[in-house]
N, C-alpha and C positions, 0 to 999 in steps of 0.2 A: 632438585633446585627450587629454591622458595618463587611462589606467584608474585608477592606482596613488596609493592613498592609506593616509596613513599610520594605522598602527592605533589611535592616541587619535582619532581622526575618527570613528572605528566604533565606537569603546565597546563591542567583543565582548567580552564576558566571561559571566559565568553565570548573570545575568537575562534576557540576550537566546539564551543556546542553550538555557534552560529555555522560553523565549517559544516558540521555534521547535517544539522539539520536542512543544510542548503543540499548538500550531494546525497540526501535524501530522497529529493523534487524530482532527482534525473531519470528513476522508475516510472514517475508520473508523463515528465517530459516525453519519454518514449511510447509511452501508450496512449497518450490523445495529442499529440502535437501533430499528428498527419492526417487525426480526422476530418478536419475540413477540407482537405486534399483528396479525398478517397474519389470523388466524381471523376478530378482530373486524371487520376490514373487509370481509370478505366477506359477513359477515351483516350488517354497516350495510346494505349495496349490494345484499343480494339483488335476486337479478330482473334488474337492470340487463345491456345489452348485453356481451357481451365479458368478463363477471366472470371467470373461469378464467384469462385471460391478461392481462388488469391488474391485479391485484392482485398478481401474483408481477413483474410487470413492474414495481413500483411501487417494491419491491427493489432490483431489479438494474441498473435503468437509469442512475439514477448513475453508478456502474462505466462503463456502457459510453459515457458524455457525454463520464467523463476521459479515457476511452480514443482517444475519437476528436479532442477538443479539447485535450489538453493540449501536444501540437503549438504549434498556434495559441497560449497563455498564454506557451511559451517564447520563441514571436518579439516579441509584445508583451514580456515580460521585457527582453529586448535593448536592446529601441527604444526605452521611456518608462521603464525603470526597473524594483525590483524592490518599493520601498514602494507605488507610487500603486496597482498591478495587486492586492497582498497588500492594502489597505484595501478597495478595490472587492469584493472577490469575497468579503470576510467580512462585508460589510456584505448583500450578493445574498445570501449562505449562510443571513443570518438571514431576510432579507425571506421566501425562496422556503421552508425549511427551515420555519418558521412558518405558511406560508399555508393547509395544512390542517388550521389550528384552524377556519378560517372556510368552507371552499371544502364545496361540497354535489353538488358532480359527480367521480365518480372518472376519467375522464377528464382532468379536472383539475387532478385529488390528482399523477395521474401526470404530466403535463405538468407541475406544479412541482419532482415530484423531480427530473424532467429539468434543468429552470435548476438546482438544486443543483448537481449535477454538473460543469455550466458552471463551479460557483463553486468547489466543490471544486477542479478541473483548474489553475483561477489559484495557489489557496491552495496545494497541494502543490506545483507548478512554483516558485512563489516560497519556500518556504518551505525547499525541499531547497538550491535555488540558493543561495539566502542563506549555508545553513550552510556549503556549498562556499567562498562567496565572506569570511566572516566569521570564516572558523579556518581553521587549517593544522595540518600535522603529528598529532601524538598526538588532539589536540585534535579537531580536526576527526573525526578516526576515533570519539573518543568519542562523540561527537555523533550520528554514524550510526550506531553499535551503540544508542544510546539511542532514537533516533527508532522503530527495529524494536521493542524494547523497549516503549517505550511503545504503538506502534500496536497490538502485542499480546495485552497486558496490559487496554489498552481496550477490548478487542473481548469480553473475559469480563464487564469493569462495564459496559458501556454496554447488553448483551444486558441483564444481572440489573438495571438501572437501566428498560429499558423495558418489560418485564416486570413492574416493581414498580408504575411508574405510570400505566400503561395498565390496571389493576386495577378504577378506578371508570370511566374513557373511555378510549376506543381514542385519543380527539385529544389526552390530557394529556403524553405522551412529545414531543410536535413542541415543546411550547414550550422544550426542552433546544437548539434551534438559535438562540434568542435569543442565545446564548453569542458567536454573531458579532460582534455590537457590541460588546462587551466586547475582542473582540481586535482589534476596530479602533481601537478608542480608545488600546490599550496597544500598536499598531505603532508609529505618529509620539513615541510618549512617549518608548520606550529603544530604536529601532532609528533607524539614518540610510544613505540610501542608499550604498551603496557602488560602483557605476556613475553613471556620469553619464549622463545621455538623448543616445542616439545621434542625429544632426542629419540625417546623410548615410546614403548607402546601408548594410545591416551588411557587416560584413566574412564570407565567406563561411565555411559553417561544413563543416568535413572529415568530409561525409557518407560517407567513403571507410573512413576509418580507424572511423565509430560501426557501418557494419551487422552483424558479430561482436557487439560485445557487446550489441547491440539485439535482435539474434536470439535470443542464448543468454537475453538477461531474458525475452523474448516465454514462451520453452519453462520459463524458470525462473519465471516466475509463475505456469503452469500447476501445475507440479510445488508450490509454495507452497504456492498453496489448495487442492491434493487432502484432505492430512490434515484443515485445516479444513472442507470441505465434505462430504464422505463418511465420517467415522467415523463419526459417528452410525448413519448406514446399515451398516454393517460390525455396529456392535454390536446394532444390532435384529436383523440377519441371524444374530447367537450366541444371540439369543432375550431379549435383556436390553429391557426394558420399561420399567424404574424411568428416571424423568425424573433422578430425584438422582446414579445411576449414570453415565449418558449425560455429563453436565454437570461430574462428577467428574471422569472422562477426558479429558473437552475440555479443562479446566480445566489439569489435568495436563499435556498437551499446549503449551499454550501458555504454562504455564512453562517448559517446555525449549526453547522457540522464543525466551524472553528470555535464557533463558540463553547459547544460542545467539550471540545479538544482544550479548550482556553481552560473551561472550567475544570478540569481534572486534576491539576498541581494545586489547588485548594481544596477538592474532596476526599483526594489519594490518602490520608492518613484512615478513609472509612475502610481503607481496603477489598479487593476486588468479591466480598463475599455480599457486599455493599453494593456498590458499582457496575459489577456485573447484571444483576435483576435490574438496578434502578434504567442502566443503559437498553437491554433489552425489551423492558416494558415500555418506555418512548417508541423505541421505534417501534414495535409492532401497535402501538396505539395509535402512532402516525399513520404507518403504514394501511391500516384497518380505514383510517380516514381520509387517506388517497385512495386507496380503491373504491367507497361509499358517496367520495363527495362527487358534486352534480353543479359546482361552477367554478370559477380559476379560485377564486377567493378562500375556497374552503382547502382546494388542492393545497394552496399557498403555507395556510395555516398548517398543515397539517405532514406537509414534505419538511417545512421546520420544523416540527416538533421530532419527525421519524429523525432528520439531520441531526439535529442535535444530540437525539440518544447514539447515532451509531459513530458522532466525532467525540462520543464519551467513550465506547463502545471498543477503539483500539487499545488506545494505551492502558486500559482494565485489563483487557486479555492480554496484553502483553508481560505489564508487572504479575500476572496472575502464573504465566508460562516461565516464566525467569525465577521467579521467588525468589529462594535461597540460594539457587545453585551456583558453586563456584566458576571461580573464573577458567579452571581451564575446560567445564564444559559449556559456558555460557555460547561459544558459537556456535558449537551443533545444535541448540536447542534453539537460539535463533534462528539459525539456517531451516529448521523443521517447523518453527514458528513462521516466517517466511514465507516456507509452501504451502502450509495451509490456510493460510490468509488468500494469498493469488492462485492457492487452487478454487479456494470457495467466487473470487472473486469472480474466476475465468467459467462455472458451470454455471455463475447466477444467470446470465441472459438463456441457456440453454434449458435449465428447471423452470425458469417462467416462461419460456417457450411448452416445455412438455403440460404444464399446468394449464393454461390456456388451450389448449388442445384439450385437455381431457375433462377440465371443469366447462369448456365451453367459452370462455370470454378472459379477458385481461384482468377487469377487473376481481373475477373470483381467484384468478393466481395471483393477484398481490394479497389479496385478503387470506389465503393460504401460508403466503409466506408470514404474515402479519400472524397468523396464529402458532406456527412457528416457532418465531421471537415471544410468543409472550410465551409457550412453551418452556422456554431456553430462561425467560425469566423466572420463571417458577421453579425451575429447577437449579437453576445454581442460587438461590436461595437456601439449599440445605447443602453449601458448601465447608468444609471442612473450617475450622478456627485458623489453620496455619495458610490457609487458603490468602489471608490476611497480611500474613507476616511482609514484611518491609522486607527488597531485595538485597541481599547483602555484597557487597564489592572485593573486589579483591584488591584493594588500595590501601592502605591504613592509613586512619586517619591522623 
């Protein structure tokens, strides 16, 4: 059965890459939208077994569900399609994402974010696929600097969002994953599959040619979430204390991480043999000068600069994973794209945890990490010519 269908079929245009890029957010949604909540649950739960290591686990485990399941989401992708798998798992997003309005056991709290996870791992595998399989060209690139963009961007409202309403109950921020539904309903409305449901075996997928660039996202997610995860700690360690300061920086940071992301659907014709070094050596240049500098101002400077290579830094590795490959393996290798992003993601605090420990101080493990990336920069520098090549669709034009 032929892949290829023609582009009035698909109705891609710029309700459905707004679509996408929006149920994008909702990975993000679930991973810091309870940060600001985390105090109060520990004092709901006094007493209880294990409190120290569920409640921060309540966090992060998501992360580590997509990490290990999103695999799994891109073979279903393959096999049944990329709409049935994106309805189900926004629907799960809300059921599970919801359920500690009502649930009275933190054991349990955590065991739901876990199914989140689950859901999230579908939502993003299908969601990235799609854009791959639903634009081409310029287009498509925009899409991907947008998606960075937006997950970004999200991660500053959704923190100040659960923060705000967690103000009267620690439980009033969960009913924000209602929003599931809503994007289940607006899937089958303005998107139609662009795969057909595979019958027979899949056609095998060129695990040969993805372990480079699975590798380099594994270390390039680590490298991502440094600046978001330890500035804060950088800056306490200058002596700055004000919440407003702290939050300033972040804030600040993660617009140079958009802009970053902004900039890539204008550099994207250099291809990621390009892109890839150029993104690398920012951040570890940044990084090198967060860990070195010695007032906010330099920090400032220099979390931007990291920002901005590593909101270049996605969608490189991503067109660089995807390249040519058709459409009916594009999910799996998203789904494996995927895990190794939110795996690198989910070890980053725990390798600068181990670094810190062994070099002695925080700042020589960001400066570790920082040599790292320029590492990474140097070496995909002697990447392949087709490393290059523009990702092909399986739409005709």
């Amino acid at each position: 059965m032929s892949t290829t269908l023609a582009r009035d079929d698909t109705r891609a245009g710029a309700p459905q890459g707004a679509l996408l890029v929006s149920l994008s957010t909702l990975a993000v949604l679930g991973a810091v939208l309870i940060a600001p909540v985390q105090p109060s649950i520990a004092r709901a739960f006094a007493g209880q077994p294990g409190l120290d290591a569920l409640v921060p686990l309540s966090l992060t485990v998501p992360a580590l569900a997509v990490a290990v399941l999103a695999p799994v989401a891109g073979r279903v992708v393959d096999r049944v399609g990329r709409l049935r798998l994106l309805t189900a798992s926004l629907l799960a997003y809300a059921l599970f994402g919801t359920a500690p309005l009502w649930l009275d056991s933190l054991p349990a709290i955590v065991t739901s974010r876990a199914l989140v996870g689950v859901a999230e791992a579908g939502i993003m595998t299908c969601c990235t696929t799609l854009i791959g399989d639903l634009f081409d060209g310029a287009r498509r690139n925009r899409y991907f600097g947008l998606q960075t963009v937006a997950t970004s961007l999200s991660a500053v409202v959704f923190i100040a969002a659960g923060g705000a309403l967690a103000a009267g109950n620690w439980r009033t921020p969960f009913w924000l994953y209602a929003v599931g539904v809503l994007g289940a309903l607006a899937v089958p409305a303005l998107l139609r599959e662009p795969a057909p449901r595979c019958a027979g075996a899949l056609p095998p997928l060129d695990r040969r040619r993805l372990r480079a660039p699975l590798a380099v996202t594994f270390v390039g997610g680590l490298v991502f979430y440094t600046p978001i995860v330890e500035l804060s700690y950088v800056l306490d360690a200058l002596g700055v204390r004000s919440a407003t300061t702290i939050g300033a920086v972040s804030a600040a940071a993660a617009v140079a991480t958009c802009a970053g992301a902004a900039s890539f659907a204008r550099l994207a014709r250099r291809g990621p043999a390009v892109l890839l070094p150029l993104a690398f050596a920012l951040a570890g240049v940044g990084l090198a000068g967060v860990a070195l500098a010695g007032s906010v101002a330099t920090v400032l400077l220099c979390a931007a600069v990291a920002s901005a290579g590593t909101g270049l830094l996605l969608p490189s590795m991503l067109t660089w994973t995807l390249g040519d490959l058709p459409l009916e393996q594009r999910g799996r290798a998203t789904g494996w794209w995927t895990a190794a992003l939110f795996g690198g993601e989910f070890v980053c605090p725990l390798v600068v945890l181990a670094l810190s420990g062994l070099l002695g101080a925080l700042s020589w493990a960001l400066a570790g990490v920082a040599l790292l990336a320029l590492a990474l920069a140097a070496a995909t520098r002697s990447l392949p010519a087709r490393a290059s090549a523009p990702m092909m669709t399986g739409i005709a034009k």
